[in-house]
ChimeraX commands (.cxc) that place a marker at each C-alpha (Angstrom):
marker #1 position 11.40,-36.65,11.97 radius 0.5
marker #1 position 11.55,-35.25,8.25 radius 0.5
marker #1 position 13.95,-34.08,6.70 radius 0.5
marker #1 position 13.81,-30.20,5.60 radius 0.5
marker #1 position 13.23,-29.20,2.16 radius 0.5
marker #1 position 14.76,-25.76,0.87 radius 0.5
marker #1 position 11.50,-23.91,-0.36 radius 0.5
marker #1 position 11.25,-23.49,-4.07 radius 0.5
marker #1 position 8.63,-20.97,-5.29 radius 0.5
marker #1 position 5.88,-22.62,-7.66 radius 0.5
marker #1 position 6.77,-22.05,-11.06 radius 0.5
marker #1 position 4.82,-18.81,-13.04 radius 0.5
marker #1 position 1.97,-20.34,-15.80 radius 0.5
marker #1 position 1.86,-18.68,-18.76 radius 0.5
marker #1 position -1.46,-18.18,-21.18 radius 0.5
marker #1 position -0.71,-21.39,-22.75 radius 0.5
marker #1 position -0.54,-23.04,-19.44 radius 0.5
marker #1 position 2.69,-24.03,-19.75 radius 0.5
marker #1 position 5.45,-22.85,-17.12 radius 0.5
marker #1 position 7.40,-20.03,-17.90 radius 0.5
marker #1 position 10.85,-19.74,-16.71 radius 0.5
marker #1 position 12.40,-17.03,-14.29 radius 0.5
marker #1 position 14.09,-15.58,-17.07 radius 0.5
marker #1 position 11.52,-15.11,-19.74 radius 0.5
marker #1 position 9.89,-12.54,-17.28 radius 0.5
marker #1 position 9.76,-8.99,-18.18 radius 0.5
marker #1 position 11.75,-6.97,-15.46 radius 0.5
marker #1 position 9.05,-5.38,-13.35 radius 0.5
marker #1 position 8.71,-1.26,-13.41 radius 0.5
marker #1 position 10.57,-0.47,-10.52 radius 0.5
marker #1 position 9.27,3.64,-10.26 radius 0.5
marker #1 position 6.21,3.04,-8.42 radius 0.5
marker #1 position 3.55,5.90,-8.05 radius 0.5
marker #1 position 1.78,6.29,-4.58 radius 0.5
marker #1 position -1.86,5.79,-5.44 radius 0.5
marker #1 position -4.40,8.92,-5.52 radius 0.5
marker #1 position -6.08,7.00,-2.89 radius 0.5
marker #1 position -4.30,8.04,-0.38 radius 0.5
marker #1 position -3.65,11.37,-1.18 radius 0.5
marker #1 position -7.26,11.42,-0.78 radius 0.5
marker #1 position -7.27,9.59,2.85 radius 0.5
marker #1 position -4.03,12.13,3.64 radius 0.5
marker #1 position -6.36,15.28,2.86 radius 0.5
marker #1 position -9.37,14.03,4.86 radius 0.5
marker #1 position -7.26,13.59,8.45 radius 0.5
marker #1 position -5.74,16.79,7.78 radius 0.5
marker #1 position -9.34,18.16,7.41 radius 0.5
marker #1 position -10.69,16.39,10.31 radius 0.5
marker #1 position -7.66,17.53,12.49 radius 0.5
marker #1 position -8.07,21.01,11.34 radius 0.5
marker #1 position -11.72,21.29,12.33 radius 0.5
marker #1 position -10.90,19.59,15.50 radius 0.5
marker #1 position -8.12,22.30,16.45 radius 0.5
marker #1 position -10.92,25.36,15.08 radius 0.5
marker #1 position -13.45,23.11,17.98 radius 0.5
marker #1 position -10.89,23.40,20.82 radius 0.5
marker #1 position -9.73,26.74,20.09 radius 0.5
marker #1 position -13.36,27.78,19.44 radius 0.5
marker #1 position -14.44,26.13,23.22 radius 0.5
marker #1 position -11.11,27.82,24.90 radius 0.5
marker #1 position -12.22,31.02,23.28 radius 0.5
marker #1 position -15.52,31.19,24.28 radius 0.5
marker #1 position -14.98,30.10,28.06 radius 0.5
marker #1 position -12.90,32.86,28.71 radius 0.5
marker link #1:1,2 radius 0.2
marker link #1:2,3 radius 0.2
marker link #1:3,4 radius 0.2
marker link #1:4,5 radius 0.2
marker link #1:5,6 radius 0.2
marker link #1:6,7 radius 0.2
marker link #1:7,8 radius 0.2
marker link #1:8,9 radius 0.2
marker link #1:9,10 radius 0.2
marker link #1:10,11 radius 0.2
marker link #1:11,12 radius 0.2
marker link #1:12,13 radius 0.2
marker link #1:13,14 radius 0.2
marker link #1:14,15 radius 0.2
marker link #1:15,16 radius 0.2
marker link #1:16,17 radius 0.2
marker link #1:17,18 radius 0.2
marker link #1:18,19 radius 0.2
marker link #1:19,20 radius 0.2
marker link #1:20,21 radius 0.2
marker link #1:21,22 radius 0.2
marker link #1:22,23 radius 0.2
marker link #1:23,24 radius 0.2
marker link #1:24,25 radius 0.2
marker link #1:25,26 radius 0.2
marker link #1:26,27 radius 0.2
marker link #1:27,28 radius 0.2
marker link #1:28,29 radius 0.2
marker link #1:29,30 radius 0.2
marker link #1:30,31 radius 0.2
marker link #1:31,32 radius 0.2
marker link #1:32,33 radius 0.2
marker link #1:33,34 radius 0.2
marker link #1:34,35 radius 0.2
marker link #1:35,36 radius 0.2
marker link #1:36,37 radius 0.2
marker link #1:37,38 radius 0.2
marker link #1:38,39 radius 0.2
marker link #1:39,40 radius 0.2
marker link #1:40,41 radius 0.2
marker link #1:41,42 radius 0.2
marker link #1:42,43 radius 0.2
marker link #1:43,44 radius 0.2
marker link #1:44,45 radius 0.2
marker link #1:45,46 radius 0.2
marker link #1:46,47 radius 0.2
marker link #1:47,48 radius 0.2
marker link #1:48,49 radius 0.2
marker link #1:49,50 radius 0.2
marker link #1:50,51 radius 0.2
marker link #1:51,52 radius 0.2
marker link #1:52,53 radius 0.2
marker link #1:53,54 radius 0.2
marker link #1:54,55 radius 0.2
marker link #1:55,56 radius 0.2
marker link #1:56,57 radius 0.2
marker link #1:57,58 radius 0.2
marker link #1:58,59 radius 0.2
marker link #1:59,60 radius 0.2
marker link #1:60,61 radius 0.2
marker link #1:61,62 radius 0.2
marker link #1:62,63 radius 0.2
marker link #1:63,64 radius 0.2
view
């Protein structure tokens, strides 16, 4: 049976190719902005679900 090995992440390469070390990293931007994308994808259900409700209401409407 082998023995377990603690994981250790691969170190970063830098442009020189040489490994950079944890600390010479630039702390990342930690404000993230949600992409436009899904605004986009967040407007076209609420479109779809909209026209759906008009069809419904529409089909109940006319039936009676």
């Amino acid at each position: 049976m082998q023995e377990e090995v603690p994981y250790v992440p691969l170190p970063m390469i830098g442009a020189d190719g040489r490994p950079v070390e944890q600390v010479d990293l630039p702390m990342p931007d930690l404000q993230f902005a949600r992409p436009r994308g899904a605004w986009v994808i967040v407007g076209a259900l609420f479109v779809v679900v909209i026209g759906l409700w008009a069809m419904v209401a529409s089909y109940f409407s006319l039936r009676s």
